[in-house]
N, C-alpha and C positions, 0 to 999 in steps of 0.2 A: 272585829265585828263580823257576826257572821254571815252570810248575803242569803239575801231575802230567798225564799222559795217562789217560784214563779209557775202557779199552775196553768198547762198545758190546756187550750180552749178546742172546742170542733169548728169545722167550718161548715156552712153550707150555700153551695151555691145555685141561685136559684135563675132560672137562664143555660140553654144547653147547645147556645146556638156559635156563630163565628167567633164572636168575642170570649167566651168562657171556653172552649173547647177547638178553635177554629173547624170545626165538623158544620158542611152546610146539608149534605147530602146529595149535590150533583155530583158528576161522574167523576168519579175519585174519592168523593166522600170530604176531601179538605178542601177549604175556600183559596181562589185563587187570588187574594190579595197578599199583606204583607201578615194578615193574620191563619197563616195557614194553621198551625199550631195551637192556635189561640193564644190568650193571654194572663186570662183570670186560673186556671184551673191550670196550666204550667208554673205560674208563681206559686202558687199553692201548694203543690205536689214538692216545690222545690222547700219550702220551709216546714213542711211536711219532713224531711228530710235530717238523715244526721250533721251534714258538713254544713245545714243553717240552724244547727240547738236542738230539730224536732220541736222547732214552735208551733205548731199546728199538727193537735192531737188527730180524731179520724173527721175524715169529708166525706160529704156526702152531696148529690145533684137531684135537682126535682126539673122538671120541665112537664110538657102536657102530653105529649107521647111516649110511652116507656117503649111502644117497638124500635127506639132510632138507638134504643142502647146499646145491642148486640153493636152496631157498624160505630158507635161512638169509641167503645172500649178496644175495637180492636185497631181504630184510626189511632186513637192516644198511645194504645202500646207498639203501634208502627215510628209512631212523630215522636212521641218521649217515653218510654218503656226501654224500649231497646236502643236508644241513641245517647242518653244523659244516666250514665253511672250512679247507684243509689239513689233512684228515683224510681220508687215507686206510683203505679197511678189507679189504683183499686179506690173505689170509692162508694156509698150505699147508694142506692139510685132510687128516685119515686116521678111517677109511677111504677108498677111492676113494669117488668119486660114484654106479659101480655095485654098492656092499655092501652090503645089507640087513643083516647082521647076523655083527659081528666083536668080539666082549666085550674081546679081548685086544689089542683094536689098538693098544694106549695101549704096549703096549712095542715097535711098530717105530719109534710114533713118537718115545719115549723116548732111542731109538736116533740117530736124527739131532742129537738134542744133541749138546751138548762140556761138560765140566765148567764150572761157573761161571754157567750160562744157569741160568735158573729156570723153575718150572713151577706152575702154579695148580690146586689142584683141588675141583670144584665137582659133583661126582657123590652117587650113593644112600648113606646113610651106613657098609653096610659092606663096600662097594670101599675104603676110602680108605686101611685098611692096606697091602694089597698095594701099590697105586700109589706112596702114598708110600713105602715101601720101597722100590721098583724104581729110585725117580727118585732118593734116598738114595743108593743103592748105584752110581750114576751122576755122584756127583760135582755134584748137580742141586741147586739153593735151591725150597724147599718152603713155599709157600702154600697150606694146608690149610682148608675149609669146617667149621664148627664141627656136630658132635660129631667131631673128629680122628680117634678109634681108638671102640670097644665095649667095652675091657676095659684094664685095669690095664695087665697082661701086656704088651698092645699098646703102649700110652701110652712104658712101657720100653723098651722094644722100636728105637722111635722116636728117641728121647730121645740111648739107647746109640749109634745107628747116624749120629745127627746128629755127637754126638760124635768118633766114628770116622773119619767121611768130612770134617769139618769142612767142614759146608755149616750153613747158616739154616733152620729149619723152624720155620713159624709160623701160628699158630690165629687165622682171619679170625671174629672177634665183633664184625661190625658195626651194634650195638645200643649199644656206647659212643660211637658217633658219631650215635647217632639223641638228639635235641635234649630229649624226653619222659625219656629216661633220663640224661640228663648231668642234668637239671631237680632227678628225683628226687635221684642222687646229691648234688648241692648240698644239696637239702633235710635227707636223711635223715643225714648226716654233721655235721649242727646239733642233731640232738635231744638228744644226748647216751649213753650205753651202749648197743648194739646186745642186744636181748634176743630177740623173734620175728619169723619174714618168711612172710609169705604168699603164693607168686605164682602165676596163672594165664595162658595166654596161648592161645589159641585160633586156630583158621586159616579167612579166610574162605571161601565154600564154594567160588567160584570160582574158586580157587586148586588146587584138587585136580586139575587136568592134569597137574601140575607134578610132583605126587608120587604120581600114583596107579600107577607101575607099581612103586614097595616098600614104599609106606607101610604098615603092619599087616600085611606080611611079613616081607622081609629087614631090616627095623626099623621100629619105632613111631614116629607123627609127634608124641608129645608128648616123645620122646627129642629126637628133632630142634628141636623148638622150645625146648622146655624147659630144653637147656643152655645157653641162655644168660642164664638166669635164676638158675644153681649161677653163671655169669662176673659176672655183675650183679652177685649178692652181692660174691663176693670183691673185684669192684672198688668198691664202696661202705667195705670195711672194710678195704683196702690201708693199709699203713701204723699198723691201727690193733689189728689181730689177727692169728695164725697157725693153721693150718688143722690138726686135731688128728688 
């Protein structure tokens, strides 16, 4: 039998900040957390790549200021250009390189899709509905940064439209893959009845470049952290409760 043909999608990631790129723009230009490198836009480039198939035809990045691209491209080809063999990290960028400041850029670049390409997003937590609707409505597969939507409404909203368009939209909680929380989940899944939970989770200070142009405006950063502490739970008691 002969195996299927598997055509090759674009990406685009929309988001140009610590998480997709680890570039904050303090001095050094990389974030002094665990995501110096970033995250989203390293995985990418690597399946991008021959020794992962070239699953990921061309990427391309949108954010709101095209001037941070010059110090982004040359941060990524310092942290993985020149450090991870056949990895390239060229990618189409919007804004131009001369925009200061273009909020809406995300739908020209939305635009150069075709259905079926997917799109990442990794922005302040309440862009994320418009976006991922726009990209929804475009026939787009949807990786969403966790707090997804602010509201129910939204959540639905979402949900319905994935439906409609028959695309994938799905809520990146990469705390189930942090090794601390797979740990606990083993543990706490042994005590027996799930009765109280307690959780706190704190940012360290350093980290505030990252969020400081919404955090305790356009939303609170224990929203942001915090959800995934409501995901934790539910994944510790999967299979063993439902949610009232």
């Amino acid at each position: 039998m002969a195996a299927l043909k598997r055509e090759r999608v674009d990406g685009l990631m929309i988001g140009t900040g610590e998480y997709t790129t680890g570039y904050v723009g303090t001095s050094g230009g990389a974030s002094a957390s665990d995501k110096k490198i970033g995250v989203v836009a390293l995985t990418l480039f690597d399946l991008q790549s021959s020794h992962q198939g070239n699953k990921v035809a061309n990427l391309k990045m949108v954010g709101t200021n095209g001037t941070r691209y010059p110090a982004i491209r040359e941060h990524l080809k310092n942290k993985i250009g020149n450090v991870y063999k056949g990895i390239s990290v060229d990618f189409e960028s919007f804004p131009a390189d001369n925009v200061e400041s273009e909020p809406k850029a995300y739908l020209a670049a939305l635009d150069t899709m075709k259905p079926g390409d997917f799109v990442t997003i990794f922005t302040p937590d309440d862009t994320h509905f418009e976006i991922a609707k726009e990209a929804i409505k475009r026939k787009l597969h949807v990786l969403v940064t966790k707090p997804p939507v602010k509201t129910l409404e939204e959540h639905r909203e979402l949900a319905r439209l994935s439906k409609e368009n028959n695309v994938l939209v799905m809520v990146e909680y990469h705390k189930r893959f942090d090794p601390a929380y797979a740990d606990a989940r083993h543990k706490v899944r042994g005590w027996g009845d799930f009765n109280f939970v307690h959780t706190y989770m704190a940012q360290p200070k350093f980290q505030l470049d990252t969020f400081r142009a919404w955090a305790g405006k356009s939303s609170d950063i224990s929203y942001y952290l915090n959800s995934h502490h409501i995901d934790v739970h539910n994944w510790w008691l999967e299979g063993r409760a439902r949610p009232l």
